[in-house]
C-alpha positions as CSV (number, residue, x, y, z in Angstrom):
1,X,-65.6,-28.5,-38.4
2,X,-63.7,-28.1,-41.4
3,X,-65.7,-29.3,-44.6
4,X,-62.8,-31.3,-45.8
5,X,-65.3,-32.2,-49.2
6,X,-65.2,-28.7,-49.7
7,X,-61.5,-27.9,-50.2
8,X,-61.1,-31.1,-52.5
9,X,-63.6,-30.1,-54.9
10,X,-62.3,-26.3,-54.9
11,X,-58.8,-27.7,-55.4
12,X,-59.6,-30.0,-58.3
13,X,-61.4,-27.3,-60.5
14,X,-58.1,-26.1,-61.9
15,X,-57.5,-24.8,-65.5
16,X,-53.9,-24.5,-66.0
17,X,-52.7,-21.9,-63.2
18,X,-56.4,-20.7,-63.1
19,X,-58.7,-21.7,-60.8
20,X,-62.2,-22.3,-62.6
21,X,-65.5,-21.3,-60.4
22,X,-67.8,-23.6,-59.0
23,X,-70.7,-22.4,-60.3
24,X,-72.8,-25.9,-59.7
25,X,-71.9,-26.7,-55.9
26,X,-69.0,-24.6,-53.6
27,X,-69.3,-21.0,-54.9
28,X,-70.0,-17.7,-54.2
29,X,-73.2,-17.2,-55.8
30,X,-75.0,-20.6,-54.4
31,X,-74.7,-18.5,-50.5
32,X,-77.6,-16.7,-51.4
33,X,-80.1,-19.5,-52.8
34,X,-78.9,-21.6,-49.2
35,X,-79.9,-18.4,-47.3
36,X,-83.7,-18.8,-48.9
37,X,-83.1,-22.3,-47.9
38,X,-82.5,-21.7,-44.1
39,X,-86.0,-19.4,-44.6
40,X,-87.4,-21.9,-46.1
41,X,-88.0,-20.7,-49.4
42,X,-87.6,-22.8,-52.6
43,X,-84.1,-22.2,-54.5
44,X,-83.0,-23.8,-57.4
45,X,-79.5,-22.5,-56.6
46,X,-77.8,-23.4,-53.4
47,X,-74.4,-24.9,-52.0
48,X,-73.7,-28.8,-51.2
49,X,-75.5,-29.5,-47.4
50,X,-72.5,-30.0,-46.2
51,X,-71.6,-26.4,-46.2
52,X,-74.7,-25.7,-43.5
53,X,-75.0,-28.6,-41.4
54,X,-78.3,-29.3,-40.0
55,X,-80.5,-26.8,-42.4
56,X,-83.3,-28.4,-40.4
57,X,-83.1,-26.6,-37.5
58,X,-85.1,-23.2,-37.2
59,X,-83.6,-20.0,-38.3
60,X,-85.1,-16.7,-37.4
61,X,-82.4,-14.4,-38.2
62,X,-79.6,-14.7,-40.9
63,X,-76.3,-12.4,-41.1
64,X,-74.6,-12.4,-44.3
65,X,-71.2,-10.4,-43.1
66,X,-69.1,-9.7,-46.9
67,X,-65.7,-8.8,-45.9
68,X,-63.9,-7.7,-49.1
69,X,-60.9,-9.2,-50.1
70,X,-60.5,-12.3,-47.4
71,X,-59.5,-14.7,-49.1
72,X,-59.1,-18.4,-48.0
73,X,-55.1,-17.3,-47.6
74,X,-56.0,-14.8,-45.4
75,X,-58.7,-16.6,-43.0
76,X,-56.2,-19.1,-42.8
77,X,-53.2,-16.9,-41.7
78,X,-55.4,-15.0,-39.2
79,X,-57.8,-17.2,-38.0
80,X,-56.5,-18.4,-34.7
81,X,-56.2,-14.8,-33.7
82,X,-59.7,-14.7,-33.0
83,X,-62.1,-16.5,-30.7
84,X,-64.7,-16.0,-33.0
85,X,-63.1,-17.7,-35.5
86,X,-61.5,-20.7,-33.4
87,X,-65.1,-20.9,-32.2
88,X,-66.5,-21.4,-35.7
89,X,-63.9,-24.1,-36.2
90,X,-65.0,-25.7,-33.5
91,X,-68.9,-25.6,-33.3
92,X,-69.7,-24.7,-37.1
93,X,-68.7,-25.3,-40.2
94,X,-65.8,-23.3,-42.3
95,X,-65.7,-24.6,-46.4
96,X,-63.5,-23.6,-49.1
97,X,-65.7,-22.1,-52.1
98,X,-64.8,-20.0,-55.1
99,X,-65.2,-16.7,-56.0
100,X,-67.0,-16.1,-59.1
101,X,-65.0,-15.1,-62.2
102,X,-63.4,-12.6,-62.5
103,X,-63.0,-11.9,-59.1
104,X,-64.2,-8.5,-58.6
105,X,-66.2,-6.7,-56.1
106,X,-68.2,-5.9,-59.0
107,X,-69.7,-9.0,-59.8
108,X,-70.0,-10.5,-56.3
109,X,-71.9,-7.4,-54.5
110,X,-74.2,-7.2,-57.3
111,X,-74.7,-11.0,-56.5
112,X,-75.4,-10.5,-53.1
113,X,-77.8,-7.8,-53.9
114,X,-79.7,-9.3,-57.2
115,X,-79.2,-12.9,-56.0
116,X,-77.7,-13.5,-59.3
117,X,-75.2,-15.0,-60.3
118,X,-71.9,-12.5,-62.4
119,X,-72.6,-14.6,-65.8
120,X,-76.8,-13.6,-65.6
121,X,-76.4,-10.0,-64.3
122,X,-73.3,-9.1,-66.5
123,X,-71.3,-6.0,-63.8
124,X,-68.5,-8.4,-64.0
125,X,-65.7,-5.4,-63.7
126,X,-65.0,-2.1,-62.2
127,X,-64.5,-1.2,-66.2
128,X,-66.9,-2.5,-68.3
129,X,-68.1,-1.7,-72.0
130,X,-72.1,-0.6,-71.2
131,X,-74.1,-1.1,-74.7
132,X,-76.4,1.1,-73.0
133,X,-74.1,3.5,-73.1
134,X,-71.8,2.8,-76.1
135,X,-68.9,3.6,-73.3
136,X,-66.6,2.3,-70.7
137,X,-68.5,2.5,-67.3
138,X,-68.1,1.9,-63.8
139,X,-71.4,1.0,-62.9
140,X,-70.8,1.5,-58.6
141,X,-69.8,5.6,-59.4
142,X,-72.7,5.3,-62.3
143,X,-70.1,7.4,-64.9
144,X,-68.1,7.1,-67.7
145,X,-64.9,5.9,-67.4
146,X,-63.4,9.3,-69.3
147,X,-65.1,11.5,-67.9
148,X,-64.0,13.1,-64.5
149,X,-66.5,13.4,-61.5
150,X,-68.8,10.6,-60.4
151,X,-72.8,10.1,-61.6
152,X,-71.8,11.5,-64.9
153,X,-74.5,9.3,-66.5
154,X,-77.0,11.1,-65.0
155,X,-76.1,14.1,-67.5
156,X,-77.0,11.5,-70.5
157,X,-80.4,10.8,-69.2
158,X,-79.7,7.2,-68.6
159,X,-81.9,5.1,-66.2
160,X,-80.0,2.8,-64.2
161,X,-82.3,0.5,-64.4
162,X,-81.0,0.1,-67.9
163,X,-78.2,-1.5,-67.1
164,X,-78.6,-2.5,-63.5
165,X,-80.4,-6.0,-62.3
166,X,-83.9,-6.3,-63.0
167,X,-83.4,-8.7,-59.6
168,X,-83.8,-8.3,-56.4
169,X,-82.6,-10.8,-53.6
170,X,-84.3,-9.0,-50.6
171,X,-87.5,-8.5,-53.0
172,X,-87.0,-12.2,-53.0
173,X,-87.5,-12.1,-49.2
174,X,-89.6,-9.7,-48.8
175,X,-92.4,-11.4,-50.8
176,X,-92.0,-14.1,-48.5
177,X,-92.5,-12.2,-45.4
178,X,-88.8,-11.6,-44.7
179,X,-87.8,-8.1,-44.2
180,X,-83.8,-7.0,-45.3
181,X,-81.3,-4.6,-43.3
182,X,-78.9,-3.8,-45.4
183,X,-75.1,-2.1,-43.1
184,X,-72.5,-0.5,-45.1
185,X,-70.2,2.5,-44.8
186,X,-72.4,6.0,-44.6
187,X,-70.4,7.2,-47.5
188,X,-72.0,4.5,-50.6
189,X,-75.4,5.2,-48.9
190,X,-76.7,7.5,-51.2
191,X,-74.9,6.3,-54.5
192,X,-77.5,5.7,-57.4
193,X,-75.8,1.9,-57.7
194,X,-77.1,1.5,-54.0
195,X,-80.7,3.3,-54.0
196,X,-81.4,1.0,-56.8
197,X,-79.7,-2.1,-55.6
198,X,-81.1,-2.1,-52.0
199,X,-84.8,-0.4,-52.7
200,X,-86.4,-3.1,-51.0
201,X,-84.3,-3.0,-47.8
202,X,-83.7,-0.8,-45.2
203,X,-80.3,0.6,-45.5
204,X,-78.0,1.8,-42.2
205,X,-74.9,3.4,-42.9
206,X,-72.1,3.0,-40.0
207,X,-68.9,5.1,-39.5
208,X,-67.3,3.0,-37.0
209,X,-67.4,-1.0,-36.7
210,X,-68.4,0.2,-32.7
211,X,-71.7,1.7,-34.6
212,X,-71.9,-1.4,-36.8
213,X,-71.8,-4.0,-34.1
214,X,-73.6,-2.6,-31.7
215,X,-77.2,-1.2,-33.7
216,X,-76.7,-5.0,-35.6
217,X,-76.7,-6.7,-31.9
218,X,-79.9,-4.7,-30.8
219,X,-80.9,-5.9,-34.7
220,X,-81.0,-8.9,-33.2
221,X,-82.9,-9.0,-30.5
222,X,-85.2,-6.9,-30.9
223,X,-87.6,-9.5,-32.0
224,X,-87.8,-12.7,-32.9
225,X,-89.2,-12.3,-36.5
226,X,-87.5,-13.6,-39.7
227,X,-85.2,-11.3,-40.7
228,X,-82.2,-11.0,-43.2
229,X,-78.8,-8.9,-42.3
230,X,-76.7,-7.9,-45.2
231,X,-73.1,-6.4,-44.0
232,X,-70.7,-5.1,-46.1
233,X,-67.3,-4.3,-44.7
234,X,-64.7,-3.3,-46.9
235,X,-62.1,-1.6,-45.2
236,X,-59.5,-4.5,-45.6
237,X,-59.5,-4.5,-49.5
238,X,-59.0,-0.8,-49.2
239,X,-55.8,-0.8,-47.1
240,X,-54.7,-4.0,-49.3
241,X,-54.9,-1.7,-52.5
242,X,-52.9,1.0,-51.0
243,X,-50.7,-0.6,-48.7
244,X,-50.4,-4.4,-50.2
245,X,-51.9,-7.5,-48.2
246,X,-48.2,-8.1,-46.6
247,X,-48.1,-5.2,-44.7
248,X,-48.2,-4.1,-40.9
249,X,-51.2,-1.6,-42.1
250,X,-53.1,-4.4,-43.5
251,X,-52.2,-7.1,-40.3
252,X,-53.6,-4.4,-38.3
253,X,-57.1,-3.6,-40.4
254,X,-57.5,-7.9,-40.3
255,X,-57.0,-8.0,-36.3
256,X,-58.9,-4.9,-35.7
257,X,-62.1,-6.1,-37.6
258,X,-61.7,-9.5,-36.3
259,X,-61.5,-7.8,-32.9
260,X,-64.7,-6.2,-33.1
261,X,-66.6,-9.9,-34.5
262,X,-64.9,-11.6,-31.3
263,X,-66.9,-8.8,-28.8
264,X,-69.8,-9.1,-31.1
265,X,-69.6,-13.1,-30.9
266,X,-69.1,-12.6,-26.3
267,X,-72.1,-10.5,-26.6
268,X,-74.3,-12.5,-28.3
269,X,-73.7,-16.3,-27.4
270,X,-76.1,-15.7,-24.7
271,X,-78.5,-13.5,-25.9
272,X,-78.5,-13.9,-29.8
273,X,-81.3,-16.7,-30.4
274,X,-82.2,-18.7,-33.9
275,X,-79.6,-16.6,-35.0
276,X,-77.1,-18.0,-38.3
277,X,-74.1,-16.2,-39.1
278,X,-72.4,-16.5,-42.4
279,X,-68.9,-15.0,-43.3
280,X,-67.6,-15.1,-46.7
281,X,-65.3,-12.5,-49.1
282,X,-65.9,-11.6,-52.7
283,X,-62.4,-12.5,-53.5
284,X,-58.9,-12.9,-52.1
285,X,-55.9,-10.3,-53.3
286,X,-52.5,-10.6,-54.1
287,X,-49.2,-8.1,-54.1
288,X,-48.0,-6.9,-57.1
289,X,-44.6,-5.2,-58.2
290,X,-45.0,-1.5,-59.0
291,X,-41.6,-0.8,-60.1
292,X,-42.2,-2.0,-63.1
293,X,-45.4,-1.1,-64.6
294,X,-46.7,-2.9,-68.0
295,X,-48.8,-1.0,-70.2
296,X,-50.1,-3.0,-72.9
297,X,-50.5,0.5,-75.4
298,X,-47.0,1.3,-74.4
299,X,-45.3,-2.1,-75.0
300,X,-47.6,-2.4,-78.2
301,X,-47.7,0.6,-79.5
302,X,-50.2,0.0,-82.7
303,X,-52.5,-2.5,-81.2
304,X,-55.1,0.8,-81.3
305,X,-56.0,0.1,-84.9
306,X,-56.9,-3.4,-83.8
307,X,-59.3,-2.7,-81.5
308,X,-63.5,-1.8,-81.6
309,X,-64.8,1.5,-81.2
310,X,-67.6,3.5,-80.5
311,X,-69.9,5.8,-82.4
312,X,-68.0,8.7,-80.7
313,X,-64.9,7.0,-82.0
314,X,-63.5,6.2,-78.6
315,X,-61.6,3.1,-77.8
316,X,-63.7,0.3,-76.2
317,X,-60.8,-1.4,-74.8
318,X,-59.8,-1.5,-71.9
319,X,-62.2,-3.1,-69.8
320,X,-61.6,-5.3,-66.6
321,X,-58.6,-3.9,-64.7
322,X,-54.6,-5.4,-64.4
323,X,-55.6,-9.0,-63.3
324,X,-57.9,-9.1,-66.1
325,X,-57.4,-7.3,-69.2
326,X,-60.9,-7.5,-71.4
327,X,-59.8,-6.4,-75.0
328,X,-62.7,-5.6,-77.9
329,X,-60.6,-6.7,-80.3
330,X,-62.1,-6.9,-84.1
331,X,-63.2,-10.1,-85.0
332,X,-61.3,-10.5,-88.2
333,X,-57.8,-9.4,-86.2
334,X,-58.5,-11.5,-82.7
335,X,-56.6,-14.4,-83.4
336,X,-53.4,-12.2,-84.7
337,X,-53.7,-10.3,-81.7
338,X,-53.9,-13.3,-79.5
339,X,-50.7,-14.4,-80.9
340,X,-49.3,-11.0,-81.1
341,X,-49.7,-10.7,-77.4
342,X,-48.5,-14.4,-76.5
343,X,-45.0,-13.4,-78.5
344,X,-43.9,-10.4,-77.2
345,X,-45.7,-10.8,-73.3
346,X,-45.2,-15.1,-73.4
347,X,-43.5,-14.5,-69.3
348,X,-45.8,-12.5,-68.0
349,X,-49.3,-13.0,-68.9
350,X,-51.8,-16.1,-71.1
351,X,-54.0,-15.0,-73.5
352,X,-57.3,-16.8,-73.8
353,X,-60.1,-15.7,-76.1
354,X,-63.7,-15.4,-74.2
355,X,-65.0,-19.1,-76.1
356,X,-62.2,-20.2,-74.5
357,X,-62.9,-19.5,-71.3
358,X,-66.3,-19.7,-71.5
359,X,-66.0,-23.7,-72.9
360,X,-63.9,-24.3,-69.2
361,X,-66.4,-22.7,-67.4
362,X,-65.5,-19.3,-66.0
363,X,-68.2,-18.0,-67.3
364,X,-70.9,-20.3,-66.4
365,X,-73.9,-20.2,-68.9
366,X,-73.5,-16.4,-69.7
367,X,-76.7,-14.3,-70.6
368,X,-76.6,-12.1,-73.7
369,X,-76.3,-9.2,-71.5
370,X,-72.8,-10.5,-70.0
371,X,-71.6,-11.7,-73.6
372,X,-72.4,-8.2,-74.9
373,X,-69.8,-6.2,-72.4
374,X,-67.2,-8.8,-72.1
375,X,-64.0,-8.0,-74.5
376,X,-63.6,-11.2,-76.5
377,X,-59.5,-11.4,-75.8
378,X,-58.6,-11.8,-72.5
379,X,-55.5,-11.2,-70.7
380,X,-54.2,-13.2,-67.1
381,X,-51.0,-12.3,-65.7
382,X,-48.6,-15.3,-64.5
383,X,-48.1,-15.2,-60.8
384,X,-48.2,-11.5,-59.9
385,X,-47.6,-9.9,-62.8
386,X,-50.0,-7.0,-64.0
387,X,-51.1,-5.9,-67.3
388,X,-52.9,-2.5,-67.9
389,X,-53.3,0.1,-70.4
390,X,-52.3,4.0,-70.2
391,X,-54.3,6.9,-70.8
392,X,-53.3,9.9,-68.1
393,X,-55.3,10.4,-64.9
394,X,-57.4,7.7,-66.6
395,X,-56.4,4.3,-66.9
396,X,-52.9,4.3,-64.4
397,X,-51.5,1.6,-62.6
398,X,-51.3,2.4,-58.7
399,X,-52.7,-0.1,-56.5
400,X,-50.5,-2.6,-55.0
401,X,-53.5,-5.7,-53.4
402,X,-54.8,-6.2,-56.4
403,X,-57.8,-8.8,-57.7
404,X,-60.1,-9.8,-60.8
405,X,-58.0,-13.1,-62.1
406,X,-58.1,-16.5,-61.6
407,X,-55.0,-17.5,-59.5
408,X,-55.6,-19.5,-56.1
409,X,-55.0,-16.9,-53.6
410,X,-57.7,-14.4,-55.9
411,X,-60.1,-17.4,-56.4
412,X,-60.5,-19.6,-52.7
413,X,-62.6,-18.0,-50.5
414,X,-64.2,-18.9,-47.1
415,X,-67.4,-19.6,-45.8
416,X,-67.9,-20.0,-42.3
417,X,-71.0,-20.5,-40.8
418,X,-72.5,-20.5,-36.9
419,X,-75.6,-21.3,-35.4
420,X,-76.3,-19.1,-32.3
């Protein structure tokens, strides 16, 4: 069934060219408060029934599958490709939600980990100021933006518990009896961001989607207790980044995962019992020209002196990434940079300070922690536009699938769920 309801709402909550998130009823974040609810357990935070159907019927096992970067665009251009898929259609329910803003793998893995949502747990960017820190961070490597190598906190003596959720959705389950399994690729197993993130899960790296699929079937029928399945599969944002999300490389990464789910669907329609399936993305992507690369710091020259620092004299700016420009601008100069930057960049981006944005809603009801990293100037390229800065091996534009703003095709997301 298609939740009609669903893609009204999600189209409705428009800002301008911006799509605003959801926080309330079809977004991101409320998946994890409905998948206490299929448990059972009490949630303040969940998505509209309608998105789950019957939530009375008994639910042993939940998989959560995360597939980074499929967007509403691209379940909709793929999805009769797959049995899986045309099944879901057919005998569950698929609803349009939003991605949380900005729309970063970021903000909605650490969601799906903390069971919070981006404005309470604040890692809204791959870039972010860190007051914990006094420096631009990227919080998944746990370094400095600066400084070259990865885990280069670690040389400060900074706890990354700090800075990192307090939170804990499989805690969350666990004290209620429900044990967490927790798949991703081998190669973010051991990462500081994920031995503090999934401490209270048991985490199995894969290689292969064969390994994947396979250990998750036997997963789930080993037993029949309660049990929660958390799988992360990013291999399609990856190939969208390098390749873009129109090409043959990236059709081919979208019909080989979607291959594997239709053998893991044959396999377990018989023997997969009490079993819900959920499939959502953090975000969708779009293409954008590298031909022409815009460099805020090159096409503005002097903004510099505008702009915070640190105690080490560094610039805090920038943060975010090229859909989403976070400036720390001084408060005394942010409305003459505002304007500055609507003048001389009026085609290709808008300029919105963080109240702003905040008083539409993108930001929900943000905690101190989230207002204390976010730049107070922010910048949203038109259509597919980019804006970045330049600093050598540093900050450099290179990607071409690209994410973190507020246009439909980053924003609408799926959700498709399937009872077994």
């Amino acid at each position: 069934m298609i939740n009609k309801k669903s893609i009204e709402e999600v189209g409705k909550s428009k800002y301008k060219e911006c799509t605003i998130p959801l926080y309330d009823s079809y977004c991101f974040s409320n998946i994890f408060g409905s998948i206490k609810h299929l448990f059972d357990i009490p949630s303040d935070k969940k998505l509209p029934k309608d998105t789950l159907g019957n939530s009375k019927d008994s639910t042993s096992k939940i998989v959560f599958f995360l597939v980074d970067a499929f967007g509403w665009c691209f379940y909709e251009k793929y999805k009769k490709s797959s049995s899986f898929l045309r099944e879901i259609e057919k005998g569950g329910i698929v609803s349009k939600l939003t991605s949380q803003f900005p729309s970063t793998t970021t903000a909605h893995v650490t969601t799906a980990l903390s069971g919070e949502p981006v404005y309470e747990h604040g890692l809204y960017e791959w870039f972010y100021y860190e007051p914990e820190a006094d420096d631009i961070i990227t919080a998944f490597l746990f370094k400095e933006a600066r400084k070259k190598g990865i885990e280069t906190l670690k040389n400060r003596n900074i706890e990354p518990k700090r800075f990192l959720p307090e939170k804990s959705f499989f805690k969350d389950l666990l004290e209620n009896g429900i044990k967490s399994t927790v798949y991703q690729p081998c190669f973010i197993n051991d990462s500081t961001y994920s031995n503090v993130m999934c401490k209270d899960a048991t985490v199995k790296g894969y290689h292969e989607y064969e390994d994947l699929f396979e250990s998750l079937s036997k997963d789930l029928t080993k037993n029949n207790d309660k049990e929660y399945y958390y799988v992360y599969l990013p291999e399609i944002d990856s190939i969208a980044h390098e390749k873009g999300n129109c090409s043959e490389e990236f059709k081919e990464a979208i019909e080989k995962l979607l291959k594997h789910m239709d053998k893991f669907y044959e396999k377990g329609k018989e023997s997969f019992k009490n079993t819900a399936v959920m499939i959502s993305a953090d975000h969708g992507q779009v293409d954008t020209d590298l031909s022409t690369k815009y460099y805020l710091n090159d096409i503005m020259p002097d903004i510099d002196k505008y702009l915070k620092k640190n105690k080490n004299n560094d610039l805090i700016s920038p943060t975010g990434f090229c859909r989403d420009l976070f400036l720390h601008v001084k408060e005394e100069h942010l409305f003459t940079v505002k304007k500055m930057i609507e003048k001389q960049l009026k085609d290709i981006v808008c300029v919105y300070t963080f109240d702003e944005l905040k008083e539409r809603g993108f930001f929900g009801h943000p905690s101190q922690r989230m207002i204390e990293r976010c730049g107070n100037l922010i910048l949203l390229p038109k259509d597919n536009n980019h804006i970045w800065w330049y600093e050598k091996d540093i900050f450099e534009l290179s990607f071409i699938g690209v994410h973190g703003g507020a246009s439909k095709n980053e924003m609408e997301i799926p959700l498709l769920f399937y009872r077994f």
